[in-house]
C-alpha positions in Angstrom: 79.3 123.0 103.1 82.6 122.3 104.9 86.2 123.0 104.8 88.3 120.2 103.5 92.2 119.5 103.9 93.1 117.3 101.1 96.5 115.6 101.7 99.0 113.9 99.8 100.8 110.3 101.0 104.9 111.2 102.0 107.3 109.4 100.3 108.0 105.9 99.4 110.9 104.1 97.9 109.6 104.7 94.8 108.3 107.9 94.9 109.4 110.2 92.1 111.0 106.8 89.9 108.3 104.3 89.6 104.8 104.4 89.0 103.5 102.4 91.8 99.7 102.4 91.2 97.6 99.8 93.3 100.5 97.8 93.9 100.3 96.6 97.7 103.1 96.2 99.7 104.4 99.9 100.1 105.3 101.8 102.9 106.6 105.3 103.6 110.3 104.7 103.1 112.1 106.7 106.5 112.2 110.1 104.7 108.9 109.4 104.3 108.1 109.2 107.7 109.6 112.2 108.4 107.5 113.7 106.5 104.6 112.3 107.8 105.4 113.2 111.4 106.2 117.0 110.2 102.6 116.9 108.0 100.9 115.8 111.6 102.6 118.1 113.7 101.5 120.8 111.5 98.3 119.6 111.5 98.1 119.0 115.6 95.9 122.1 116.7 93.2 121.1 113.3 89.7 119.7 114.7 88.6 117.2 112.0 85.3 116.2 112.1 86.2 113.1 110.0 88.9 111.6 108.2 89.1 109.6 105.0 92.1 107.9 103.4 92.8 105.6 100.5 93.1 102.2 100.8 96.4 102.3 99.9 99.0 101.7 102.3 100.9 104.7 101.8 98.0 107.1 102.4 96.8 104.6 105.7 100.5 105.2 107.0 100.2 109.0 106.6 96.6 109.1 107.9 97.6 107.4 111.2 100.9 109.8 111.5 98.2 112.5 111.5 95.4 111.1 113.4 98.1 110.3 116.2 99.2 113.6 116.8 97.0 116.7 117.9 97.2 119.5 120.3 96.5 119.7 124.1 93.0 121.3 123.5 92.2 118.9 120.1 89.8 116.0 121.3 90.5 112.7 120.1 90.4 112.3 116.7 87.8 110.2 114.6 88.5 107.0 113.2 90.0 107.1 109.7 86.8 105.8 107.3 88.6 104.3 103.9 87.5 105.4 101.0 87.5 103.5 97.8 86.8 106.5 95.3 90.0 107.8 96.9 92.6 105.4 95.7 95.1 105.6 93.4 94.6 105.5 89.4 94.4 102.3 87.8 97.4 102.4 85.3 96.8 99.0 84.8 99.9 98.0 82.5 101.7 101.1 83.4 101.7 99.6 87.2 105.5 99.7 88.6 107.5 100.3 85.3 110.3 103.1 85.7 108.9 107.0 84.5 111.7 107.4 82.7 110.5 104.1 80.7 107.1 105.2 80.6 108.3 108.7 79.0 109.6 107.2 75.9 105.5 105.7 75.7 103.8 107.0 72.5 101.0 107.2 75.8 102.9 110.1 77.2 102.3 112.8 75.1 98.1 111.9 75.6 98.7 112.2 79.4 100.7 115.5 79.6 98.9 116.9 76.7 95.1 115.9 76.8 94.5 113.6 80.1 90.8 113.0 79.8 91.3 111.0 76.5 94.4 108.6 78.6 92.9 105.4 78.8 96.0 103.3 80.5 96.4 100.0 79.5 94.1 97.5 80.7 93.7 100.1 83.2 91.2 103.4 84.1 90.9 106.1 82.1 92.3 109.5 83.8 88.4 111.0 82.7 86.5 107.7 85.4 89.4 108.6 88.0 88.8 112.1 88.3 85.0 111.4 88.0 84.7 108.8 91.0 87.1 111.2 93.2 85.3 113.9 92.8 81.8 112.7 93.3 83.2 110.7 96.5 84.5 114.6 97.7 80.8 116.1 96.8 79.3 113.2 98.8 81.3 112.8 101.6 81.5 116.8 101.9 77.5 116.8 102.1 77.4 115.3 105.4 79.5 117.7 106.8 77.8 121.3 109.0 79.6 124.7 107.4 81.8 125.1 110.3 83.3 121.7 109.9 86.6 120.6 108.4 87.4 117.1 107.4 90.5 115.4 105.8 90.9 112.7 102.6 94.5 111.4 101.9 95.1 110.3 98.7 97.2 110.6 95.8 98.6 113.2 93.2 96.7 112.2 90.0 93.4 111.8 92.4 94.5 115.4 94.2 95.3 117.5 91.1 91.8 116.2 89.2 90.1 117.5 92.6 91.5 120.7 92.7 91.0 121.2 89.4 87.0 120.2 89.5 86.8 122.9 92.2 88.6 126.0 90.3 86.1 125.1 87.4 89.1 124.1 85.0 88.9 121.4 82.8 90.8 117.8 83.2 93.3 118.8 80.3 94.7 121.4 82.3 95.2 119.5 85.5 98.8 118.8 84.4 99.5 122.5 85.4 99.0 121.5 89.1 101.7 120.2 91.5 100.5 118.4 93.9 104.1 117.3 96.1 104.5 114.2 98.7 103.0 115.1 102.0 101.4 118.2 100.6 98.4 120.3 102.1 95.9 121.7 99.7 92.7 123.3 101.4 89.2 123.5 99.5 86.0 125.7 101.2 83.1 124.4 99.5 79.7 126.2 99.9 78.6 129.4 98.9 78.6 130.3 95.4 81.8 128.5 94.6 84.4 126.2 95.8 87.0 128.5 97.1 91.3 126.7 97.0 92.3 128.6 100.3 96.1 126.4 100.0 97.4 124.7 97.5 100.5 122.2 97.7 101.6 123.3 100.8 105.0 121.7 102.3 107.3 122.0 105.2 110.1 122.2 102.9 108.9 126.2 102.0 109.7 128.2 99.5 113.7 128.1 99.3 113.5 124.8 98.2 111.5 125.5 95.3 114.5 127.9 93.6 117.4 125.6 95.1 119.8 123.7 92.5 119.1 120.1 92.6 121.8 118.8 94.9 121.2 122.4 97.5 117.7 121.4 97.5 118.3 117.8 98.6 120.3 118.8 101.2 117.8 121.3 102.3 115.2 118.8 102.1 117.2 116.3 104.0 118.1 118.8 106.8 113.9 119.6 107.2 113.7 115.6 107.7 117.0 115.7 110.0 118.7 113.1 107.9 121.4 115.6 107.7 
């Protein structure tokens, strides 16, 4: 079994405010982009032996930041294969209202509290979404040699329910995962165990975690040199 680097789309617009689901139509806003050009330059010296993305167009435009940009002794990267399994959660009515909104939802409580019971409405269930992403790892992982590493872009939600398949926990603790905007989480597979060698790793480091809101902005915004 292979090494897989599991990555999170940078920001849009909306990131952090809305809930933007399937809706189509969304790029990486500029910070965004920043971000996405920091996640590949980080990632320049990696051989992947294959890349998978979403088919969202927030994870496409992070994909294609990374698959871009590699070091002098990296060979060409492969084409990026999309991945249905990999997109985002159906949220179905939930799609594009506000968090804050969606907060004040009787709803809320089920999806902070016990997640595999959250069936959105007229959307997926949080229990089918972890369930097809997970498989769609297993599988795509199976074609991979030990000594290879490959790369899947996708989405929190999709993220945290993968991570937490491969520490053994169950989906009502996923909520205890972060899983940040242009993130890098890193899962061995093989052995006796899948083995989380990084989890929600960010250019933005460690400062930034114990920051007051406005100084961690600003550091933030200094990493993406808007400041």
């Amino acid at each position: 079994m292979a090494t897989l680097v599991l990555i999170r789309h940078a920001r849009t617009a909306e990131t952090g405010s809305l809930l933007s689901g399937r809706r189509e139509g969304i790029p990486l806003s500029p910070a965004g982009r920043s971000e996405a050009k920091l996640l590949a330059e980080r990632l320049a010296g990696v051989r992947f032996a294959g890349i998978f993305s979403s088919p969202m167009q927030r994870c496409r435009e992070t994909v294609e930041a990374i698959r871009s940009t590699r070091g002098p002794n990296v060979p060409a990267r492969p084409n990026t294969q999309i991945e249905g399994r990999l997109t985002e959660v159906d949220y179905g009515g939930w799609t594009g209202k506000e968090l804050k909104v969606l907060a004040k939802d009787p709803l809320w409580a089920t999806v902070q509290r016990q997640p595999s019971a959250m069936q959105f409405p007229e959307g997926e269930s949080l229990r089918a979404a972890a369930t097809r992403a997970t498989e769609a790892i297993r599988d795509l992982d199976a074609g991979f040699k030990d000594e290879d590493v490959w790369l899947a872009v996708s989405h929190g939600d999709i993220i945290k329910a993968i991570v937490s398949d491969a520490s053994g926990a169950p989906l009502d603790l996923f909520q205890r995962i972060v899983i940040d905007p242009a993130s890098i989480s890193v899962i061995k597979f093989g052995g006796e165990r899948p083995a989380i060698l990084r989890l929600n790793e960010s250019a933005a480091g460690i400062a930034s975690l114990f920051a007051p809101r406005e100084r961690r902005h600003s550091l933030i915004g200094r990493l993406l040199g808007r400041e």
